[in-house]
Jmol script that loads the backbone (N, CA, C; Angstrom):
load data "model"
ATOM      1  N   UNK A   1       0.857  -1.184   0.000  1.00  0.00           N
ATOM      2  CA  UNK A   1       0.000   0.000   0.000  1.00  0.00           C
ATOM      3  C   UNK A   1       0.894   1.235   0.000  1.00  0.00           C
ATOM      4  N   UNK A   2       0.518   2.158  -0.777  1.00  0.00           N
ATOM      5  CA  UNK A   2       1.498   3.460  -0.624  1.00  0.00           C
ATOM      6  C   UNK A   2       0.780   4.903  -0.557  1.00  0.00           C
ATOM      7  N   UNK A   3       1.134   4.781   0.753  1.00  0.00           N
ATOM      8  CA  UNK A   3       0.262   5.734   1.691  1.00  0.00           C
ATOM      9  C   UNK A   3       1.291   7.122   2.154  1.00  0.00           C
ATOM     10  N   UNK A   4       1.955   7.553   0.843  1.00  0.00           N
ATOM     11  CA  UNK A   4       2.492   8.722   0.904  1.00  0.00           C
ATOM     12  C   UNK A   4       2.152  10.196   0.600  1.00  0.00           C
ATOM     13  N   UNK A   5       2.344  11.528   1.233  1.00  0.00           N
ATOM     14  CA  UNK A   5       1.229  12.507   0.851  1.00  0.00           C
ATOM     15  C   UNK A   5       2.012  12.730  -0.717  1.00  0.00           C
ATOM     16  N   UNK A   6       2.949  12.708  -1.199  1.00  0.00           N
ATOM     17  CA  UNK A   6       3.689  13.239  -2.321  1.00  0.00           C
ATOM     18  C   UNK A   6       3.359  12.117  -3.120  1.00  0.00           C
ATOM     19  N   UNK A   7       3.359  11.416  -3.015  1.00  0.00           N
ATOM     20  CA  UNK A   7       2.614   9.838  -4.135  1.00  0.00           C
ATOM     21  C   UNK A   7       1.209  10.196  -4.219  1.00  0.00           C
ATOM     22  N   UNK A   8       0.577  10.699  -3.395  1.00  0.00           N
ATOM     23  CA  UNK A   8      -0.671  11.143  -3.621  1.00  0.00           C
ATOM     24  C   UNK A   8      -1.138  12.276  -4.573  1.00  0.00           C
ATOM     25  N   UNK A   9      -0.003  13.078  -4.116  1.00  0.00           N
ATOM     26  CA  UNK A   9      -0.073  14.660  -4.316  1.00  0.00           C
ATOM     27  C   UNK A   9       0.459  14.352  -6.225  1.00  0.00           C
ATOM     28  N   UNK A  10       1.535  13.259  -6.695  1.00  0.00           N
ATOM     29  CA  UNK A  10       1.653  12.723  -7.823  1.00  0.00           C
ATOM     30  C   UNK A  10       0.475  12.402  -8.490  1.00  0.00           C
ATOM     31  N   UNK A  11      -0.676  11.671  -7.840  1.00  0.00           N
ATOM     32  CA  UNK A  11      -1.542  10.534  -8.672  1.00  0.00           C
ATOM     33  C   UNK A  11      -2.743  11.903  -9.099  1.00  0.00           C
ATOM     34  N   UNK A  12      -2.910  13.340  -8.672  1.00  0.00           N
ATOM     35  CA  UNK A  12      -3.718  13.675  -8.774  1.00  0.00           C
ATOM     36  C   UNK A  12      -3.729  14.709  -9.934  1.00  0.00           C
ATOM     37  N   UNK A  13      -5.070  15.011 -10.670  1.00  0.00           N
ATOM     38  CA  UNK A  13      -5.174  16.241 -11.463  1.00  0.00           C
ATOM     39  C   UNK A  13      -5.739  17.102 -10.600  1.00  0.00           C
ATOM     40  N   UNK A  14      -6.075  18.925 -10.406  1.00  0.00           N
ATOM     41  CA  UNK A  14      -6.530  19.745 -10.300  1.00  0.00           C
ATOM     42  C   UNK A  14      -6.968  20.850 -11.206  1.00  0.00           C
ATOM     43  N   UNK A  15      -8.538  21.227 -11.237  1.00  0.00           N
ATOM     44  CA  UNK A  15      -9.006  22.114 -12.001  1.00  0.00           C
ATOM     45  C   UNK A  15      -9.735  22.780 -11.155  1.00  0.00           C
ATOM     46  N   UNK A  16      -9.400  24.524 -10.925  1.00  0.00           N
ATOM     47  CA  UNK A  16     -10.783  25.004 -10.559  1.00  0.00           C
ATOM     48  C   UNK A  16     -11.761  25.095 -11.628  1.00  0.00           C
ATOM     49  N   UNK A  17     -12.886  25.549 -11.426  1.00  0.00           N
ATOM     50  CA  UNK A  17     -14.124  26.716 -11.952  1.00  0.00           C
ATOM     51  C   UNK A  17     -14.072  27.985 -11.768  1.00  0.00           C
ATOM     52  N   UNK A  18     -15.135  28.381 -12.649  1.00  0.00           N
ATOM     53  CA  UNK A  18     -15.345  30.192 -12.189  1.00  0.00           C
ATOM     54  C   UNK A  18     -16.276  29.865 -10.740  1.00  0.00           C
ATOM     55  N   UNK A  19     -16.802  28.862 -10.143  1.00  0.00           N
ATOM     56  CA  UNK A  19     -18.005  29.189  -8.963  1.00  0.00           C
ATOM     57  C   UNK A  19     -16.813  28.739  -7.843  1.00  0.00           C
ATOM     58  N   UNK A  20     -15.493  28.431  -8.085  1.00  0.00           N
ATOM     59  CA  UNK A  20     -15.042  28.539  -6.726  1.00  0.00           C
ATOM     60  C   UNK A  20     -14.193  26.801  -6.248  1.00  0.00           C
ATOM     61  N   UNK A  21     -15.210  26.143  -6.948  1.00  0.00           N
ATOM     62  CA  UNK A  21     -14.951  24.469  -6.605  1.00  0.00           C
ATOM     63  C   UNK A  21     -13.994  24.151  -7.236  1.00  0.00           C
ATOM     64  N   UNK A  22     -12.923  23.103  -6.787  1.00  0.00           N
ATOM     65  CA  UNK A  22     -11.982  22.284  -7.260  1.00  0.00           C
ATOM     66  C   UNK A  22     -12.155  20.915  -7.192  1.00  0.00           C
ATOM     67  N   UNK A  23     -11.844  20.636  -8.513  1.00  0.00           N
ATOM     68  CA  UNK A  23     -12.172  19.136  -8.699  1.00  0.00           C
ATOM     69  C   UNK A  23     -10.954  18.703  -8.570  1.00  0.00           C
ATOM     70  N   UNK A  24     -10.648  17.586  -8.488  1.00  0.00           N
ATOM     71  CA  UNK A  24      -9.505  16.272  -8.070  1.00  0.00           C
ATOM     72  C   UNK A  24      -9.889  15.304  -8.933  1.00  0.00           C
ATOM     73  N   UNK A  25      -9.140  14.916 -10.018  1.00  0.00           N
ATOM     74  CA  UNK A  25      -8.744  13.557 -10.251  1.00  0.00           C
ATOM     75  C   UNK A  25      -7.943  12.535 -10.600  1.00  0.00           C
ATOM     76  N   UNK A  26      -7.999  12.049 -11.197  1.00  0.00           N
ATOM     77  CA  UNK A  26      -6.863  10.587 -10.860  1.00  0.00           C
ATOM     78  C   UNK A  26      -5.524  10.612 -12.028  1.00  0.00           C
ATOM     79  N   UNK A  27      -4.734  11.404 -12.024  1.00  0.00           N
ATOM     80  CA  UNK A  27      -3.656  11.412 -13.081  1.00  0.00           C
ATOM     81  C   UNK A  27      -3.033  10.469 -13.573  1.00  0.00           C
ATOM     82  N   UNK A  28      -2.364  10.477 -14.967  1.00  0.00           N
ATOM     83  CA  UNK A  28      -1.559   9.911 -15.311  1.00  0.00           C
ATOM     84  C   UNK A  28      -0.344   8.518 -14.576  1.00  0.00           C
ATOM     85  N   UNK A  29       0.484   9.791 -13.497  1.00  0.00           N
ATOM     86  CA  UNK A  29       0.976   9.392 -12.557  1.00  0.00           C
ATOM     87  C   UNK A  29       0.413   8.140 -11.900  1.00  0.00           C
ATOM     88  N   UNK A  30      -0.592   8.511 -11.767  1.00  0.00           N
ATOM     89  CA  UNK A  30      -1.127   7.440 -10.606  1.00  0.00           C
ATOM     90  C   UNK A  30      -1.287   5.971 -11.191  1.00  0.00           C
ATOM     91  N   UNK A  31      -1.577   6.027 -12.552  1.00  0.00           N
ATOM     92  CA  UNK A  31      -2.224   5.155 -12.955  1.00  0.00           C
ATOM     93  C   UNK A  31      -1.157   4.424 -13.243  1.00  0.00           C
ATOM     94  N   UNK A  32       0.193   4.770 -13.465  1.00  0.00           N
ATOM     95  CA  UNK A  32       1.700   4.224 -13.120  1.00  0.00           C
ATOM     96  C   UNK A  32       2.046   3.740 -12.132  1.00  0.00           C
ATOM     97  N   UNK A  33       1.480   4.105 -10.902  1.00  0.00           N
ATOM     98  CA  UNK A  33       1.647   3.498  -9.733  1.00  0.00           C
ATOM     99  C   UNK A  33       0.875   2.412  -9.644  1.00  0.00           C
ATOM    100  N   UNK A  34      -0.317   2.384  -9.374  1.00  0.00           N
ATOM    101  CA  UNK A  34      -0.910   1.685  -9.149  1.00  0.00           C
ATOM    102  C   UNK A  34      -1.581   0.082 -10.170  1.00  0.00           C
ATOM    103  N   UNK A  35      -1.274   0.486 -11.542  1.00  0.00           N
ATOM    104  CA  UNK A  35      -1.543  -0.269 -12.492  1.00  0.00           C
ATOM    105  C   UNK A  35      -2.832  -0.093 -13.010  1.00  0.00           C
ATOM    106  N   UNK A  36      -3.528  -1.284 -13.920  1.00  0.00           N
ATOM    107  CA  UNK A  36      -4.992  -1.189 -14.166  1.00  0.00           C
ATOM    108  C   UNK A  36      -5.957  -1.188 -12.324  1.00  0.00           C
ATOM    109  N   UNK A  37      -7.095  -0.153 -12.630  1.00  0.00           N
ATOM    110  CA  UNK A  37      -7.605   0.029 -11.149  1.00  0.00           C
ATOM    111  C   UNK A  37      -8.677  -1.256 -10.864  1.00  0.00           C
ATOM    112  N   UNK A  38      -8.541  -1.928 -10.332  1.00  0.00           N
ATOM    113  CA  UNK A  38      -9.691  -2.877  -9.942  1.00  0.00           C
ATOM    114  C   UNK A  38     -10.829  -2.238  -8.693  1.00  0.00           C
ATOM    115  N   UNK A  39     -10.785  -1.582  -8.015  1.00  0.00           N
ATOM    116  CA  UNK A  39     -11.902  -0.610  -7.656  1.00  0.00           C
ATOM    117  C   UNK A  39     -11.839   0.348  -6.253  1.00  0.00           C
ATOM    118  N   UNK A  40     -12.589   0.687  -5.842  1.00  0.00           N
ATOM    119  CA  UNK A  40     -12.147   2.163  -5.217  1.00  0.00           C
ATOM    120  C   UNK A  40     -12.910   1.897  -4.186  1.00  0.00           C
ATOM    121  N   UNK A  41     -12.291   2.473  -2.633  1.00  0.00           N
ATOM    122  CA  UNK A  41     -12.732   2.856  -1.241  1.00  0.00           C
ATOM    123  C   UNK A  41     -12.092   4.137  -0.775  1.00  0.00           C
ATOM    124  N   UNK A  42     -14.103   4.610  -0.908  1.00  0.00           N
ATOM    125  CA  UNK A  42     -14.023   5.772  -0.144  1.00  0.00           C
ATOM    126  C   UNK A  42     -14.033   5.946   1.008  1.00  0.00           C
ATOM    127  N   UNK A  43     -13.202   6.677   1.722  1.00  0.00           N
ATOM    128  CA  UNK A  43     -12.925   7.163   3.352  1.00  0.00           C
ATOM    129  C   UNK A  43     -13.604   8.014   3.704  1.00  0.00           C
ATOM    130  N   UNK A  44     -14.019   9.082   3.029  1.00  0.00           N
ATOM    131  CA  UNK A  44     -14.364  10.241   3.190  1.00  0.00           C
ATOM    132  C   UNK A  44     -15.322  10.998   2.160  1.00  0.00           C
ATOM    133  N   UNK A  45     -16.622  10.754   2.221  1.00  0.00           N
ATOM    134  CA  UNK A  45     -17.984  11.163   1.165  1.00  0.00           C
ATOM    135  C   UNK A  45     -18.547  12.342   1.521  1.00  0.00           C
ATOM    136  N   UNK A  46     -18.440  13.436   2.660  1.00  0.00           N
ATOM    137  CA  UNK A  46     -19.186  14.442   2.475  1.00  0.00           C
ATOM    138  C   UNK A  46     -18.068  15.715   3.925  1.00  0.00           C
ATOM    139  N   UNK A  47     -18.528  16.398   3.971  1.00  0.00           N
ATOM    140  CA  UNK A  47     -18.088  17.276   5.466  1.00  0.00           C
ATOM    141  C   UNK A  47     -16.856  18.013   5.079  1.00  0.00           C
ATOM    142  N   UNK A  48     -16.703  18.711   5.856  1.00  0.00           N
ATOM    143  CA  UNK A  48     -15.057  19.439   5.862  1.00  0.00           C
ATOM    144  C   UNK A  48     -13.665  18.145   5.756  1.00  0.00           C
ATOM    145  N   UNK A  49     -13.044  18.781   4.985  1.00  0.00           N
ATOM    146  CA  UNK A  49     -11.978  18.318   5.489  1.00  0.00           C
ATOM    147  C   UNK A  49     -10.832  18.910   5.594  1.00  0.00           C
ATOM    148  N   UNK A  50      -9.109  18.428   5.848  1.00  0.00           N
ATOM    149  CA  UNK A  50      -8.268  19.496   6.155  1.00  0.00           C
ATOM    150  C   UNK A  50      -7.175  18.807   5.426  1.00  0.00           C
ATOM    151  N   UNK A  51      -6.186  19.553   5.333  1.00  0.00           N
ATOM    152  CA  UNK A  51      -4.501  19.170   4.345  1.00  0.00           C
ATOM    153  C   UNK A  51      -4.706  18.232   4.495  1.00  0.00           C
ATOM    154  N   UNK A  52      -4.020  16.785   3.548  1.00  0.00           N
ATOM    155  CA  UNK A  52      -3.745  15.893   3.885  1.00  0.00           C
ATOM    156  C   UNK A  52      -4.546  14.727   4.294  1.00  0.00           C
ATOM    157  N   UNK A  53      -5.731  15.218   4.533  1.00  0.00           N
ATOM    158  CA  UNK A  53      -6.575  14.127   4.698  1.00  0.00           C
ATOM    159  C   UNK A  53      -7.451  13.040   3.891  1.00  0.00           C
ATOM    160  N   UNK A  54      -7.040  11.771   4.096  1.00  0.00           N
ATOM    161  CA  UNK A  54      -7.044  10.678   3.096  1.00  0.00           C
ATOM    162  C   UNK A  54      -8.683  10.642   2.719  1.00  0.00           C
ATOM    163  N   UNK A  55      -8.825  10.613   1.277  1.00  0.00           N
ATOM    164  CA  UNK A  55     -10.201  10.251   1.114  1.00  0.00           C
ATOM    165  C   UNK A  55     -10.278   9.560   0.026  1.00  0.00           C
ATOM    166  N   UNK A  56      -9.293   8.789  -0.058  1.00  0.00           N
ATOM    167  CA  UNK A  56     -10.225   7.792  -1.126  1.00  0.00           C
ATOM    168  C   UNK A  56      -8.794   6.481  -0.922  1.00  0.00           C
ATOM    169  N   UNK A  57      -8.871   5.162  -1.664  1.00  0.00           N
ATOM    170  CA  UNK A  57      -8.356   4.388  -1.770  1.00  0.00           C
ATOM    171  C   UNK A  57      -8.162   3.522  -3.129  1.00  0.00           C
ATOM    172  N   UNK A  58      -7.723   3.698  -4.171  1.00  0.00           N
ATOM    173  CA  UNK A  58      -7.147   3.367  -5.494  1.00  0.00           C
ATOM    174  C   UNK A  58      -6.932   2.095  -5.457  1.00  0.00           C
ATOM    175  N   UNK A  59      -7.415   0.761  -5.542  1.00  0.00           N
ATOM    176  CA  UNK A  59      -6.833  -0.493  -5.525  1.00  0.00           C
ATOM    177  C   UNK A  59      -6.372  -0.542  -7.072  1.00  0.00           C
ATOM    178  N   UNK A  60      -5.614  -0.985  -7.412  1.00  0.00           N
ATOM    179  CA  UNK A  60      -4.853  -1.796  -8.558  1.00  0.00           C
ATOM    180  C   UNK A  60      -4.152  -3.309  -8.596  1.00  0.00           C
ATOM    181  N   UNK A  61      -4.187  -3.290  -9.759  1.00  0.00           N
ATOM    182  CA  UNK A  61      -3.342  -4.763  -9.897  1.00  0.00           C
ATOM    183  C   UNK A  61      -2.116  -4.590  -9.825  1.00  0.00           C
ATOM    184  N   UNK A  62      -1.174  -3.463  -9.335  1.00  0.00           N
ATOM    185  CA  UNK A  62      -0.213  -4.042  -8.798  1.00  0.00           C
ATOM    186  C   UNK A  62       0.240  -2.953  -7.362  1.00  0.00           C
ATOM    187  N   UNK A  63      -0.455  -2.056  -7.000  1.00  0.00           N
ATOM    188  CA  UNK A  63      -0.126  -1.666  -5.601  1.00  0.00           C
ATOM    189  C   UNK A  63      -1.681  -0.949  -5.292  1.00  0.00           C
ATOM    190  N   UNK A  64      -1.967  -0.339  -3.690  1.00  0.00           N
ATOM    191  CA  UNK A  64      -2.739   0.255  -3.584  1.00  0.00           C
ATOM    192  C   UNK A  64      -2.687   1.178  -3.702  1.00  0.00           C
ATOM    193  N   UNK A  65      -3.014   2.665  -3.466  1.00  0.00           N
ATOM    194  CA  UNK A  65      -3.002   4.273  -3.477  1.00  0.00           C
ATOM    195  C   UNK A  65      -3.906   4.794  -2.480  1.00  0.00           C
ATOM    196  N   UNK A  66      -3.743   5.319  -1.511  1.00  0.00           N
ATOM    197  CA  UNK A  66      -4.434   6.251  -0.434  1.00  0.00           C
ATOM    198  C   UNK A  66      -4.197   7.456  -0.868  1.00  0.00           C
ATOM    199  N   UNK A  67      -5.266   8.118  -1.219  1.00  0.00           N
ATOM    200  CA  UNK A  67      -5.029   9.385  -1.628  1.00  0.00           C
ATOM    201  C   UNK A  67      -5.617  10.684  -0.661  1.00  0.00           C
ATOM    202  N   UNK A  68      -4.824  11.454  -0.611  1.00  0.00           N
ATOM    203  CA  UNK A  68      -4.957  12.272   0.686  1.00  0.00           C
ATOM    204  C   UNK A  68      -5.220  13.920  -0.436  1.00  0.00           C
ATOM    205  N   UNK A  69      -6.061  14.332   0.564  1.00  0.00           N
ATOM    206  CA  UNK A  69      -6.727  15.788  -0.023  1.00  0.00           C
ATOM    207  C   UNK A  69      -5.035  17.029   0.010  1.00  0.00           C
ATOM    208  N   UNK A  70      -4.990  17.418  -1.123  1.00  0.00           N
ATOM    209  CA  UNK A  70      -3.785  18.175  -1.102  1.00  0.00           C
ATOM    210  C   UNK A  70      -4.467  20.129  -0.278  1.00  0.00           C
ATOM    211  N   UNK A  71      -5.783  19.984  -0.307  1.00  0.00           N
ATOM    212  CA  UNK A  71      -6.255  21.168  -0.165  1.00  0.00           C
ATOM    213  C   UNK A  71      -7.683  21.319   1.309  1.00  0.00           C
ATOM    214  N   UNK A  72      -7.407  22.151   1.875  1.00  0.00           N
ATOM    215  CA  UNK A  72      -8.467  22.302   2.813  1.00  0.00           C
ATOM    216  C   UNK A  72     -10.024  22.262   2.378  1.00  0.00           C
ATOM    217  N   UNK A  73     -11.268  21.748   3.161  1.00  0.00           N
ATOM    218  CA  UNK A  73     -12.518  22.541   2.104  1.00  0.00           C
ATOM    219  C   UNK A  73     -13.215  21.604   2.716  1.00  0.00           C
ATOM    220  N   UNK A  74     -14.391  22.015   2.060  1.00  0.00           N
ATOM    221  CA  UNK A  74     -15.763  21.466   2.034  1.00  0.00           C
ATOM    222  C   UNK A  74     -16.177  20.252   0.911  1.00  0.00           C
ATOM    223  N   UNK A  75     -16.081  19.219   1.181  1.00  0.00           N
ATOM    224  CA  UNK A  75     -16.825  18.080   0.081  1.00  0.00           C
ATOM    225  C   UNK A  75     -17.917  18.722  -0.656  1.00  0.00           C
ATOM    226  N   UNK A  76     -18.039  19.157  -1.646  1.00  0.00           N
ATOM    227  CA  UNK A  76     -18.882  19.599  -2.486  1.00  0.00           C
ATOM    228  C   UNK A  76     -19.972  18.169  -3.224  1.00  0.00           C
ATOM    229  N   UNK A  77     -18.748  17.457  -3.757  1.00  0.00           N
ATOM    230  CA  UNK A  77     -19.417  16.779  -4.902  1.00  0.00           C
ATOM    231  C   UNK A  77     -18.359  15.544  -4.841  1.00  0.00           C
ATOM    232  N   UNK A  78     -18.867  13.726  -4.795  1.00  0.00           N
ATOM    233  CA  UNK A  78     -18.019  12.885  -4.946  1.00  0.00           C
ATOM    234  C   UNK A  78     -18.376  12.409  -6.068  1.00  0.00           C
ATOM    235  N   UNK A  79     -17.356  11.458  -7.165  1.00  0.00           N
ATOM    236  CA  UNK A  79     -17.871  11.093  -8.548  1.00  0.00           C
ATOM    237  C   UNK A  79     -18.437   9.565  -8.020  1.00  0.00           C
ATOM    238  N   UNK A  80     -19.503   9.314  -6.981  1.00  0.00           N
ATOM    239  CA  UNK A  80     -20.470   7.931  -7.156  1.00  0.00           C
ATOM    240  C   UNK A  80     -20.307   7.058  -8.338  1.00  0.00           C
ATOM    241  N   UNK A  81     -20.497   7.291  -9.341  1.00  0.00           N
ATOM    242  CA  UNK A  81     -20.335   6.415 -10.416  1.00  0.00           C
ATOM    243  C   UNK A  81     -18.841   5.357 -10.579  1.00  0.00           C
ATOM    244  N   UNK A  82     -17.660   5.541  -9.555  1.00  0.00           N
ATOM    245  CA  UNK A  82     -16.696   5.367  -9.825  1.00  0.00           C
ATOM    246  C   UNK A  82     -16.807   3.715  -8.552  1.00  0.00           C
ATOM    247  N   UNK A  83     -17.813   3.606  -7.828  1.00  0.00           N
ATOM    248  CA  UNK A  83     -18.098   2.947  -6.997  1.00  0.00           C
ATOM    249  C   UNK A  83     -18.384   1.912  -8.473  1.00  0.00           C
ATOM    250  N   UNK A  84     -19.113   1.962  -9.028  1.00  0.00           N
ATOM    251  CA  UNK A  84     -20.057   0.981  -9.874  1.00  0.00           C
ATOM    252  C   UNK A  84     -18.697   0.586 -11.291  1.00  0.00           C
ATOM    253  N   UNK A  85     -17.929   1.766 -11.530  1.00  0.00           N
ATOM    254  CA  UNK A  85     -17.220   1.616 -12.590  1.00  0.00           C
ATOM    255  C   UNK A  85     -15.913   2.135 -12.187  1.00  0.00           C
ATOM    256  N   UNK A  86     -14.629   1.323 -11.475  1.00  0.00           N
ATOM    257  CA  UNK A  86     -13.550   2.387 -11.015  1.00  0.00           C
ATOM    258  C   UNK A  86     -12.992   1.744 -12.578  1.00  0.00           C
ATOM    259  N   UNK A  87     -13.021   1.167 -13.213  1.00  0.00           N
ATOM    260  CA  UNK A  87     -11.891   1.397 -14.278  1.00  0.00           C
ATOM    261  C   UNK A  87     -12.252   2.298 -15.438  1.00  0.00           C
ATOM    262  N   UNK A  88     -12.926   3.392 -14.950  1.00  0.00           N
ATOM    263  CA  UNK A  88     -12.920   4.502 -15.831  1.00  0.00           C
ATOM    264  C   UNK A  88     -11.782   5.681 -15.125  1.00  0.00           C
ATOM    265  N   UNK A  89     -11.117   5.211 -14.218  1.00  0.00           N
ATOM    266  CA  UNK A  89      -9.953   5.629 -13.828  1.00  0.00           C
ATOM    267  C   UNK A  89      -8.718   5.090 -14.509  1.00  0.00           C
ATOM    268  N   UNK A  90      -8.840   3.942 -15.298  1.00  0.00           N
ATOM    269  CA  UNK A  90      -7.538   3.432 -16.127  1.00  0.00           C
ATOM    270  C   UNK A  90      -7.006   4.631 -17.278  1.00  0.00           C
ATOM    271  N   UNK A  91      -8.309   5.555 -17.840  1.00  0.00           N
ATOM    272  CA  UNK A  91      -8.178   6.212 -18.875  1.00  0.00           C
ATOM    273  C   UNK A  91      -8.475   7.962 -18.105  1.00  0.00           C
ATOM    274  N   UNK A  92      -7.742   8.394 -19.369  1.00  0.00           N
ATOM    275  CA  UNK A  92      -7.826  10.033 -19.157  1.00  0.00           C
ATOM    276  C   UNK A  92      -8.755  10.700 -19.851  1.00  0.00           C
ATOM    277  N   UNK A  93     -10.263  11.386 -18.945  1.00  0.00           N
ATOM    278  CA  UNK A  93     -11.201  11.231 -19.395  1.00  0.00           C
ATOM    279  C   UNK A  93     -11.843  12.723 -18.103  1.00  0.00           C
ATOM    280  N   UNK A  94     -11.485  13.805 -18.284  1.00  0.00           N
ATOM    281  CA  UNK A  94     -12.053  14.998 -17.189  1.00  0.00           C
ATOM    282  C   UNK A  94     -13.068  14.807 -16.717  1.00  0.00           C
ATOM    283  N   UNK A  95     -14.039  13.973 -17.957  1.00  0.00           N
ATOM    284  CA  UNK A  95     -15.230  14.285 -17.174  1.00  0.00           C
ATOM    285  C   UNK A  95     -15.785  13.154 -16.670  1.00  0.00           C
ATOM    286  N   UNK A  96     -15.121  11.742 -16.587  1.00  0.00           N
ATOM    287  CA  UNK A  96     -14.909  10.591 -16.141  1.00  0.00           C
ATOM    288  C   UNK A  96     -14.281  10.265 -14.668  1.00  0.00           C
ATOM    289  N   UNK A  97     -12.574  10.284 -14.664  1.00  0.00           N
ATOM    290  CA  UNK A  97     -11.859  10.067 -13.811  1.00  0.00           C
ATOM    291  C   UNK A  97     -11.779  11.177 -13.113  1.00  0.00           C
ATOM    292  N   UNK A  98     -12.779  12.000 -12.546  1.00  0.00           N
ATOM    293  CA  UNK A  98     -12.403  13.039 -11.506  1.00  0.00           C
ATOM    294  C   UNK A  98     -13.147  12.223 -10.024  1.00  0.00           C
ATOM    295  N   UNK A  99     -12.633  12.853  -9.068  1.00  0.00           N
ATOM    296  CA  UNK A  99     -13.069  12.511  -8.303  1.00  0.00           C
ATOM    297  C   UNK A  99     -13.926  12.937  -6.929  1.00  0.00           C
ATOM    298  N   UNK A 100     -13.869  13.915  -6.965  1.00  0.00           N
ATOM    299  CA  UNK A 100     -14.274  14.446  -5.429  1.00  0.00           C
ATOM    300  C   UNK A 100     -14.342  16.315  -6.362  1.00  0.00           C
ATOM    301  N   UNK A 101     -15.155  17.098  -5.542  1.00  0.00           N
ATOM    302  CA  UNK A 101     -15.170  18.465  -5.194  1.00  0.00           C
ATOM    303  C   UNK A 101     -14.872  18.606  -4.601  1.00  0.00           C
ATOM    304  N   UNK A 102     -14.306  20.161  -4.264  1.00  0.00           N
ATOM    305  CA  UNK A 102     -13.738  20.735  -2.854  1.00  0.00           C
ATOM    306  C   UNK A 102     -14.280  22.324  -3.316  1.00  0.00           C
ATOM    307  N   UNK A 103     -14.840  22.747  -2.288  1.00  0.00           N
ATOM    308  CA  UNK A 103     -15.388  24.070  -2.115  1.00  0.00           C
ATOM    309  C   UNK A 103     -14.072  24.562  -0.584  1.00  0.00           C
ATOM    310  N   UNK A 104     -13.943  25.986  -1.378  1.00  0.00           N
ATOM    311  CA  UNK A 104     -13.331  26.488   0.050  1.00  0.00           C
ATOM    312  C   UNK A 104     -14.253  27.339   1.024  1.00  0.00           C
ATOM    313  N   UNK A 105     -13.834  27.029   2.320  1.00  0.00           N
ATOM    314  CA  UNK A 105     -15.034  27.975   3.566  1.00  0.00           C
ATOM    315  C   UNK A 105     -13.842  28.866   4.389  1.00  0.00           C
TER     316      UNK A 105
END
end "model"
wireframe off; spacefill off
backbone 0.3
color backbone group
């Protein structure tokens, strides 16, 4: 399992909006680490959270990924669909492999 904040802070994309929210999702990087994704545990689905704090879990066929929030905020929005389909995380796809919102308070 590789439960590092900089392996994390690797596996991720970031985009804001004009309304404020930042989306998170699953980069390139990651998908190097971890291999093809066989499926995903979430830690963390709604509430504040703070630096560093792990919210999701990347299984692959050849390591795991704990991925930890690089940014303070409010859970806005999680991508649910990734429960039913995580290997739409194998491919690079914005409006697919994102994962989580973050609103700042």
């Amino acid at each position: 399992m590789i439960d590092r904040i900089e392996a994390s802070a690797d596996a991720l994309w970031l985009t804001p909006d004009e309304e404020g929210r930042l989306r998170l999702g699953f980069a390139d990087d990651g998908r190097e680490m971890v291999g093809d994704v066989t499926r995903i545990s979430w830690l963390v689905t709604a509430g504040r959270i703070k630096l560093g704090t792990p919210f999701m879990v990347v299984h692959g066929e050849r390591e795991d990924l704990t991925l930890r929030s690089p940014f303070a905020g409010r859970i806005q929005a999680i991508n649910q669909a990734l429960e039913e389909h995580p290997e739409r995380l194998n491919e690079h796809n914005d409006a697919l492999d994102w994962m989580i919102e973050l609103v700042d308070e």
